[in-house]
Backbone bond lengths (Angstrom), bond angles and torsions (degrees), N, CA, C in turn:
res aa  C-N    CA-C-N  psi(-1)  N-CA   C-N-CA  omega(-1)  CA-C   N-CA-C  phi
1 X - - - 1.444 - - 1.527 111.19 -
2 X 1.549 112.07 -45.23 1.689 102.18 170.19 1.026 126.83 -40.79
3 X 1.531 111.71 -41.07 1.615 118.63 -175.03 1.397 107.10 -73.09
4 X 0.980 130.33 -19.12 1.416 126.47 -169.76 1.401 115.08 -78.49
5 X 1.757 92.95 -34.56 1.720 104.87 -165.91 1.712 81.91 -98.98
6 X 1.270 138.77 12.35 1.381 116.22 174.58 1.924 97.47 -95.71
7 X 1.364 96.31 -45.66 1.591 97.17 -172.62 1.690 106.31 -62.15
8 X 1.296 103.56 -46.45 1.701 99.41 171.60 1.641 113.24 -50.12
9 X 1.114 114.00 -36.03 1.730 105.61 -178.35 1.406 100.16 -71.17
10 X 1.391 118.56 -58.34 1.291 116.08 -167.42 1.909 122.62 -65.45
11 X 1.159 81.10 6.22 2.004 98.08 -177.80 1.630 84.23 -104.09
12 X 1.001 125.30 -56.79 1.846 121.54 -154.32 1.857 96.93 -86.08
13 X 1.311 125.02 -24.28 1.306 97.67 -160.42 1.644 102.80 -139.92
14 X 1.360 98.17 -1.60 1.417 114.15 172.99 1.680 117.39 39.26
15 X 1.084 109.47 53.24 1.661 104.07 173.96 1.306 111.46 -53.69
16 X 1.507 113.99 165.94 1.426 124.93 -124.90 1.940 85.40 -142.06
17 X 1.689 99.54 175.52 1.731 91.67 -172.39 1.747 81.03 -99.36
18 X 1.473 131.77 -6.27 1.871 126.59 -179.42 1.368 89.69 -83.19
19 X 1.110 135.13 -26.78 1.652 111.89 169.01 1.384 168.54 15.00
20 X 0.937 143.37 35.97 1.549 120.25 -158.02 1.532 108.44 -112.51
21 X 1.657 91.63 119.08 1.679 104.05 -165.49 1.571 111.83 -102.84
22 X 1.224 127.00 143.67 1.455 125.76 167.15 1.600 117.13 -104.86
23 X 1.293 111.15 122.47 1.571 121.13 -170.16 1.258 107.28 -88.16
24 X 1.932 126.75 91.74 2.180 107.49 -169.91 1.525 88.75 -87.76
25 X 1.281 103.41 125.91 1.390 114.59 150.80 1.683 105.41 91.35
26 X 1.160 104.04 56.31 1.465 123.74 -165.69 1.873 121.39 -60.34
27 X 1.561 82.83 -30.08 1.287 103.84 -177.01 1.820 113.55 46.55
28 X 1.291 143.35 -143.47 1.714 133.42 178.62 1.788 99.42 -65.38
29 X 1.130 119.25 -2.56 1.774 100.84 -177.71 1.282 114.93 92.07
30 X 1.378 120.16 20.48 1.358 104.32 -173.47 1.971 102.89 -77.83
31 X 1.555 105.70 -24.39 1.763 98.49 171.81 0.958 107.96 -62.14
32 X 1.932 129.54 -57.16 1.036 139.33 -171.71 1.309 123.41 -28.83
33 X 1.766 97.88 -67.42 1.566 115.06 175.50 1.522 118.39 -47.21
34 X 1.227 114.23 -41.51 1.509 117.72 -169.57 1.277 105.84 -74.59
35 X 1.725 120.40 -24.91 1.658 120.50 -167.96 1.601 98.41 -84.13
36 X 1.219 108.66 -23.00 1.790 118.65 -159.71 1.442 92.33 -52.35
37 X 1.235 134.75 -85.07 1.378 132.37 -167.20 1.675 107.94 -21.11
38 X 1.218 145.41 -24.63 1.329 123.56 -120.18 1.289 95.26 -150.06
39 X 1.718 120.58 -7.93 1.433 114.45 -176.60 1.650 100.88 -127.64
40 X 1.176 124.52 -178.63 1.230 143.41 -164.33 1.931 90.47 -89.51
41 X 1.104 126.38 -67.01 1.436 151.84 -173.64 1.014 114.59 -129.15
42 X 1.655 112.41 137.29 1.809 115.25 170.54 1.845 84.59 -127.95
43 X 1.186 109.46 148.45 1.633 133.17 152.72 1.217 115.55 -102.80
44 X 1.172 126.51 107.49 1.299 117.89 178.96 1.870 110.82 -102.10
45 X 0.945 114.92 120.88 1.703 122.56 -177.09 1.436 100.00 -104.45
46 X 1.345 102.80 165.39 1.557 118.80 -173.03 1.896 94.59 175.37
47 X 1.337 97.08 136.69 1.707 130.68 138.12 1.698 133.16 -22.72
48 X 1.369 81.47 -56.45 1.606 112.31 -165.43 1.614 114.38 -125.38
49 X 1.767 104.59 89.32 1.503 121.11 147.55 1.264 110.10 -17.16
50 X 1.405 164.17 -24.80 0.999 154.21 -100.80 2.047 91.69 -159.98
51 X 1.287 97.94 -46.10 1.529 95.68 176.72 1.264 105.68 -89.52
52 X 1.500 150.44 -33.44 0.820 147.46 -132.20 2.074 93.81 -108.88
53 X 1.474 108.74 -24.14 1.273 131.40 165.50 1.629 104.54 -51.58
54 X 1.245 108.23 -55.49 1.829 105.32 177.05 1.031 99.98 -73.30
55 X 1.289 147.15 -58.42 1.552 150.21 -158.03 1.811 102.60 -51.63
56 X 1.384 95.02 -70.32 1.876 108.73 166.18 1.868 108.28 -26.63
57 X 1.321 116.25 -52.98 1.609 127.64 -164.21 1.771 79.49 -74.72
58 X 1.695 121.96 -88.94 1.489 114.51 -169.92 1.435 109.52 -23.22
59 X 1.411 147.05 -30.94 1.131 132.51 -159.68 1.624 114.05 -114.58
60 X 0.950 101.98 -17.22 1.747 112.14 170.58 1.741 93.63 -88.13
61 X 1.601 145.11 -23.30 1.272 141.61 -162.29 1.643 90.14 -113.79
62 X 1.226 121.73 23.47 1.439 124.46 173.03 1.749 110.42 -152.39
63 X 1.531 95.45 19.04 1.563 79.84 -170.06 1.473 156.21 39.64
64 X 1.538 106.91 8.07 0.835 126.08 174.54 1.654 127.18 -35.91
65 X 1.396 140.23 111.08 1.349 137.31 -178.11 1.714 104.53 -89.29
66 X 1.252 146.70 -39.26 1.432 167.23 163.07 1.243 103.97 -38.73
67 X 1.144 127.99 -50.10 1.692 118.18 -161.74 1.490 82.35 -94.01
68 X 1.933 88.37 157.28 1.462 129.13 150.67 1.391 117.27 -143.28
69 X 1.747 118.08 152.70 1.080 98.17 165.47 1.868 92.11 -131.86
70 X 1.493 89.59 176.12 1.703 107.53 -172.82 1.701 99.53 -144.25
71 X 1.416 110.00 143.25 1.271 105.78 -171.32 1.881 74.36 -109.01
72 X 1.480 85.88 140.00 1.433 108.20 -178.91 1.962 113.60 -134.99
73 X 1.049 111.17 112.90 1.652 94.06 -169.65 2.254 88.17 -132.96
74 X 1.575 85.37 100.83 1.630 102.74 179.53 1.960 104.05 -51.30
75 X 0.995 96.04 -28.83 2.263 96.12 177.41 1.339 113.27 -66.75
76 X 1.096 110.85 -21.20 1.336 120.60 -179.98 1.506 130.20 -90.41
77 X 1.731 88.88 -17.68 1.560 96.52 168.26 1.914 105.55 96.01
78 X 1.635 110.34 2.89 1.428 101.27 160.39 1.485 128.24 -67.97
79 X 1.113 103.96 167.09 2.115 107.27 174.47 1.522 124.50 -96.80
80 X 0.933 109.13 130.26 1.763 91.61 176.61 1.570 118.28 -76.83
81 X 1.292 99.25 152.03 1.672 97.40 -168.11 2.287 98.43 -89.44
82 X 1.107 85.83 161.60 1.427 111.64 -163.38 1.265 113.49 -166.93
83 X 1.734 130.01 172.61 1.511 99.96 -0.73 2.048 110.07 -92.36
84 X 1.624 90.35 168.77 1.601 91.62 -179.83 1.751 107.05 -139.88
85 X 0.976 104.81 157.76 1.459 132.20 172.28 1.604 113.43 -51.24
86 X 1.526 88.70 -69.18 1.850 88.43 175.55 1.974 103.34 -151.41
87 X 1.483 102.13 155.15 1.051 96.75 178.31 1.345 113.84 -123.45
88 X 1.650 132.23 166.42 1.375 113.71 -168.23 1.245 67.85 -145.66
89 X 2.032 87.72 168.40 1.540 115.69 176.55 1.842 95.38 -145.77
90 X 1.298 102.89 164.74 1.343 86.00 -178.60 1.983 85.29 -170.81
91 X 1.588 108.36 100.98 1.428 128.05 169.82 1.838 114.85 69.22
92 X 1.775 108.24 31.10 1.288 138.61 -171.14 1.537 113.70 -105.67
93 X 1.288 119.67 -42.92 1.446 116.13 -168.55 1.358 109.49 -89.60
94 X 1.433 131.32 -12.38 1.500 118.02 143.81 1.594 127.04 -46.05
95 X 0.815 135.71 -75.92 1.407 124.80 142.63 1.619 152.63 -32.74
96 X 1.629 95.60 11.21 1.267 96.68 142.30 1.779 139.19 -123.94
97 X 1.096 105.42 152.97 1.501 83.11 -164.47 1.192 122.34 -86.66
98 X 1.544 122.83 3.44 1.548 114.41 161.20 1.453 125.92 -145.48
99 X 1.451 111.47 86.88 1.398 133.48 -140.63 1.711 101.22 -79.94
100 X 1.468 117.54 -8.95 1.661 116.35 164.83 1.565 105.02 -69.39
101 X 1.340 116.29 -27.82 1.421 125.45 -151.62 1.724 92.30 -83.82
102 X 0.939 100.69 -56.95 1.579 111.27 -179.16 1.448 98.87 -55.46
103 X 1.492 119.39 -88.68 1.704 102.92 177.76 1.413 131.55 -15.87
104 X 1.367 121.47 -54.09 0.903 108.21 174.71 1.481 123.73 -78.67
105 X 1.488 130.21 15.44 1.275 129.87 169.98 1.533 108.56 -96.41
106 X 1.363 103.11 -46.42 1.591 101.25 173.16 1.337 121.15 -56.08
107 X 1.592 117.78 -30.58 1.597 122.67 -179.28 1.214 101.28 -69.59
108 X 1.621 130.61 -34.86 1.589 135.32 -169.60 1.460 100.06 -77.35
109 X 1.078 126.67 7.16 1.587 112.08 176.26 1.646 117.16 -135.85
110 X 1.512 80.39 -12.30 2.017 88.74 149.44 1.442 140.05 -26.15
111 X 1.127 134.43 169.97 1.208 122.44 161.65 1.553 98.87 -113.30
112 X 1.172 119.52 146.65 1.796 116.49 166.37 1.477 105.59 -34.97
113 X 1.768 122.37 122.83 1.063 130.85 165.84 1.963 103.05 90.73
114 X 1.412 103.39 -2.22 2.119 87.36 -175.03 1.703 86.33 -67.15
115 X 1.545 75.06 170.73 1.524 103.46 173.99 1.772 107.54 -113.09
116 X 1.214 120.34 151.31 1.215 134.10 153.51 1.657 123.67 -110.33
117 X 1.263 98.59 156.81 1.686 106.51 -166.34 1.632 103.94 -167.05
118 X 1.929 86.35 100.60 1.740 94.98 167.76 1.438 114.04 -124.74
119 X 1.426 106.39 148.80 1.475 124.67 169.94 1.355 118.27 -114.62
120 X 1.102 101.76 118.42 1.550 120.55 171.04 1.998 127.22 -148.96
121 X 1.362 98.93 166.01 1.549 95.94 -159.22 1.823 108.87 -58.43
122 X 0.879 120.57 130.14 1.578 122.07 144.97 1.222 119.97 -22.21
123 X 1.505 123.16 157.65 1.178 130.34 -174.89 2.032 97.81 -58.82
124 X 1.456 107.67 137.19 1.709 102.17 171.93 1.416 108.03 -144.75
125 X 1.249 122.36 13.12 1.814 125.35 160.10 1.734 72.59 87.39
126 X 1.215 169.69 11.22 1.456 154.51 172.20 1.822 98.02 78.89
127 X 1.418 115.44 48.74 1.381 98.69 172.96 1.772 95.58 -123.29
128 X 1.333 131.96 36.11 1.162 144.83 179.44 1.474 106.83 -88.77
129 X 1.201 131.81 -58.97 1.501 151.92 102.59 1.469 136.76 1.62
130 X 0.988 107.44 88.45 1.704 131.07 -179.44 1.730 95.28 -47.00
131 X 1.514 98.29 -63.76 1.830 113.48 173.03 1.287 123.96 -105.17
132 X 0.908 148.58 123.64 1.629 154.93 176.19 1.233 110.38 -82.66
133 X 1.452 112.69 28.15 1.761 117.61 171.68 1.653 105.53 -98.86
134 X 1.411 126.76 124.60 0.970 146.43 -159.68 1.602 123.46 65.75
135 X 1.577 111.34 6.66 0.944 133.07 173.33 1.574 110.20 -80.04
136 X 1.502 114.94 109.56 1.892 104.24 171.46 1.371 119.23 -117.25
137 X 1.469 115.95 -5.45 1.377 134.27 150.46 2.027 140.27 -105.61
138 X 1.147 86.83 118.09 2.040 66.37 -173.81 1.659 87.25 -96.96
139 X 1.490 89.49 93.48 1.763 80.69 -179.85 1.432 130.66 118.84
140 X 1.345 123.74 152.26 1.356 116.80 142.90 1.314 140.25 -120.72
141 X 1.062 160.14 125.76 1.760 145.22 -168.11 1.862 89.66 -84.96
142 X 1.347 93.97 124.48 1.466 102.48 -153.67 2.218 89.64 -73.44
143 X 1.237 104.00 -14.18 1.320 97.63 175.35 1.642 127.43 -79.45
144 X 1.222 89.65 -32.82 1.594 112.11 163.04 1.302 123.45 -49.65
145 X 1.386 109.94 -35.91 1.889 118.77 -146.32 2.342 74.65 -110.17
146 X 1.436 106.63 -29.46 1.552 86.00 176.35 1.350 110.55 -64.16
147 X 1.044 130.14 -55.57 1.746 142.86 175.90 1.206 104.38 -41.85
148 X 1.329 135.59 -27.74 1.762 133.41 166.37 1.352 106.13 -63.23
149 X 1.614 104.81 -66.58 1.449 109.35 -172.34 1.425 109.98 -48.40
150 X 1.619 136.34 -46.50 0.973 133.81 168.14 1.640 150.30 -23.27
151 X 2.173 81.72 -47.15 1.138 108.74 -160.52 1.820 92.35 -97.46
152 X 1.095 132.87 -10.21 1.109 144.10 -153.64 2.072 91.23 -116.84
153 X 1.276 115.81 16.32 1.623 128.52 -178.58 1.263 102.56 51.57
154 X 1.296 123.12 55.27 2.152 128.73 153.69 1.609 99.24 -81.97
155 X 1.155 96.02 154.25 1.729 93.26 151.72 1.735 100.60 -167.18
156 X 1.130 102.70 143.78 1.737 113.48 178.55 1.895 98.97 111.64
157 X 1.084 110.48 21.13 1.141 126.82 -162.74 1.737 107.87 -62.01
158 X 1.306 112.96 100.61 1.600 114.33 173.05 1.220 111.60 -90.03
159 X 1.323 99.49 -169.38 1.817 120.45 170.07 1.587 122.43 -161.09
160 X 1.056 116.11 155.62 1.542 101.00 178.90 1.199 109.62 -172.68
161 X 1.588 154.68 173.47 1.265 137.13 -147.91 1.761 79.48 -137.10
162 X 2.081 98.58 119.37 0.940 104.32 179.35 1.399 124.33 -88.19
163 X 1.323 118.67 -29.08 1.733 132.60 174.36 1.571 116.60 -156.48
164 X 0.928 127.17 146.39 1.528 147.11 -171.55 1.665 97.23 -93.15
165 X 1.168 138.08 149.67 1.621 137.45 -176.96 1.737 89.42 -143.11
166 X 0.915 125.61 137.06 1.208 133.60 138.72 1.598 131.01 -100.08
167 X 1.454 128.91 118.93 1.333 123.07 -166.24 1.214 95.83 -122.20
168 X 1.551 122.25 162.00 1.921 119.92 170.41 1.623 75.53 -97.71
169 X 2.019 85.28 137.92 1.534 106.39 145.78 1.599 138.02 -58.92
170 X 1.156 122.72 -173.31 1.662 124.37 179.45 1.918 100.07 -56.53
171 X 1.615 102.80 -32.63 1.725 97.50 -164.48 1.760 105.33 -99.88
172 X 0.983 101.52 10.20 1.875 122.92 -173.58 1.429 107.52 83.94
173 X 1.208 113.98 10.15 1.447 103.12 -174.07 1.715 103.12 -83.27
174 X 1.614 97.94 123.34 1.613 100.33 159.80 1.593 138.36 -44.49
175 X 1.279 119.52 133.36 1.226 122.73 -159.03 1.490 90.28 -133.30
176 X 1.226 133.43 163.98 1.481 172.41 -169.53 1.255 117.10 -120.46
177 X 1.368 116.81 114.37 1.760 123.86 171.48 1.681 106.22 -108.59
178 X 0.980 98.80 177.80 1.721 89.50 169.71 1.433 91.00 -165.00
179 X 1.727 127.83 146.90 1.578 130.75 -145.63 1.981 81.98 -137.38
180 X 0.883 98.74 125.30 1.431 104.22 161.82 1.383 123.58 -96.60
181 X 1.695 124.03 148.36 1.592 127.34 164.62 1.392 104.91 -93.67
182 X 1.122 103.61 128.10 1.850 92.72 161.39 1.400 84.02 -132.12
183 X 2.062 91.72 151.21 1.518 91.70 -169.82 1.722 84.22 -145.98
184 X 1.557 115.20 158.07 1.391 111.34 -162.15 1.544 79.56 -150.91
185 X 1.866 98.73 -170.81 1.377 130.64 176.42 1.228 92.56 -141.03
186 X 1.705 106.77 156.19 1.225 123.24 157.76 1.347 116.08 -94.13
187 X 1.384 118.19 121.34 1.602 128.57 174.79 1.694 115.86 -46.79
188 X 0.812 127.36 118.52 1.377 154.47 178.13 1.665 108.73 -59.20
C-alpha cells in the first residue's frame, strides 16, 4: 500500500529534487523511503520512539544524508518543525482526534504556496480495524475531509483513490478498503 500511495503522490504532486517535504506520522518510513529519492529533504515525524528507532537503523543501513527524523507527539504540546514545501500523510489522520487542528498546523509550517497530500481510508463503518483503540475515525467521507482542508486555508483541493487493500474479515471473508489522496495548496 505505501507504494501505491507513494507512486500516487508522485503522479499527482510530483515532488521535485528543490524540495523539502515533511512526513506526519511516518511510522518505519516506508512513505518516507519511497519519497527519499525524489526530493531535496524528507522530515520524517512520528509519536512513537519506537518507529522512528527502525526508521533511524533503515537510514544509517542506507546511508542516507536527506532524511531526518523528529519524534513529535502534537498531545503533548510539541511543534512541528518547518518550514516545508509539501507535506504528506499516508494512513495517519484516522487516528487523530482533531484533524482541523492538525490542518491547520501543517498549513502553519508551509511555505507560501506548499502543497499537502494525504491518504487515508474511506469511509468503512470502523471495520478496517480489528480494535478501535486509538482509532477516532473509521474513515473519511472524502467530501467532508475536502471542507477541512478548505477550512484549514487549502484551495485547489483534489481527490483520487490511492490504493485498494484487501483484508479477510472476522469470518475470513475478504473485504475491500479503498485509501484516498487528497492533495491541496496553501493559499498565498
Amino acid at each position: 500500500m505505501a507504494h501505491d500511495v507513494a507512486r500516487a503522490i508522485l503522479g499527482t504532486v510530483q515532488p521535485g529534487p528543490d524540495m523539502d517535504v515533511l512526513d506526519f506520522g511516518c511510522g518505519t518510513g516506508l512513505l518516507t523511503l519511497a519519497l527519499q529519492p525524489h526530493v531535496r529533504t524528507i522530515t520524517a515525524v512520528d509519536s512513537s520512539q519506537g518507529m522512528l528507532d527502525v526508521l533511524d537503523a533503515k537510514i544509517r543501513a542506507r546511508s542516507l544524508t536527506n532524511v531526518r527524523t523528529r519524534l513529535v507527539d502534537l498531545d503533548r504540546g510539541d511543534e512541528l518543525p518547518g518550514p516545508f514545501d509539501l507535506a504528506v500523510s499516508s494512513m495517519t489522520f484516522h487516528h487523530i482526534r482533531d484533524v482541523g487542528m492538525l490542518l491547520d498546523r501543517i498549513a502553519g509550517v508551509l511555505k507560501p504556496a506548499g502543497r499537502i497530500a494525504v491518504a487515508d481510508l474511506d469511509s468503512d463503518e470502523g471495520k478496517f480495524h480489528d480494535s478501535d483503540e486509538g482509532v477516532f475515525h473509521p474513515g473519511f467521507d472524502r467530501c467532508v475531509m475536502m471542507k477541512s482542508f478548505e477550512a484549514a486555508g487549502f484551495s485547489s483541493v483534489r481527490n483520487r483513490t490511492a490504493a485498494i487493500i484487501q483484508k479477510p474479515g472476522p469470518s475470513g471473508e475478504m473485504r475491500t478498503f479503498t485509501v484516498f489522496l487528497m492533495t491541496a495548496e496553501k493559499k498565498e
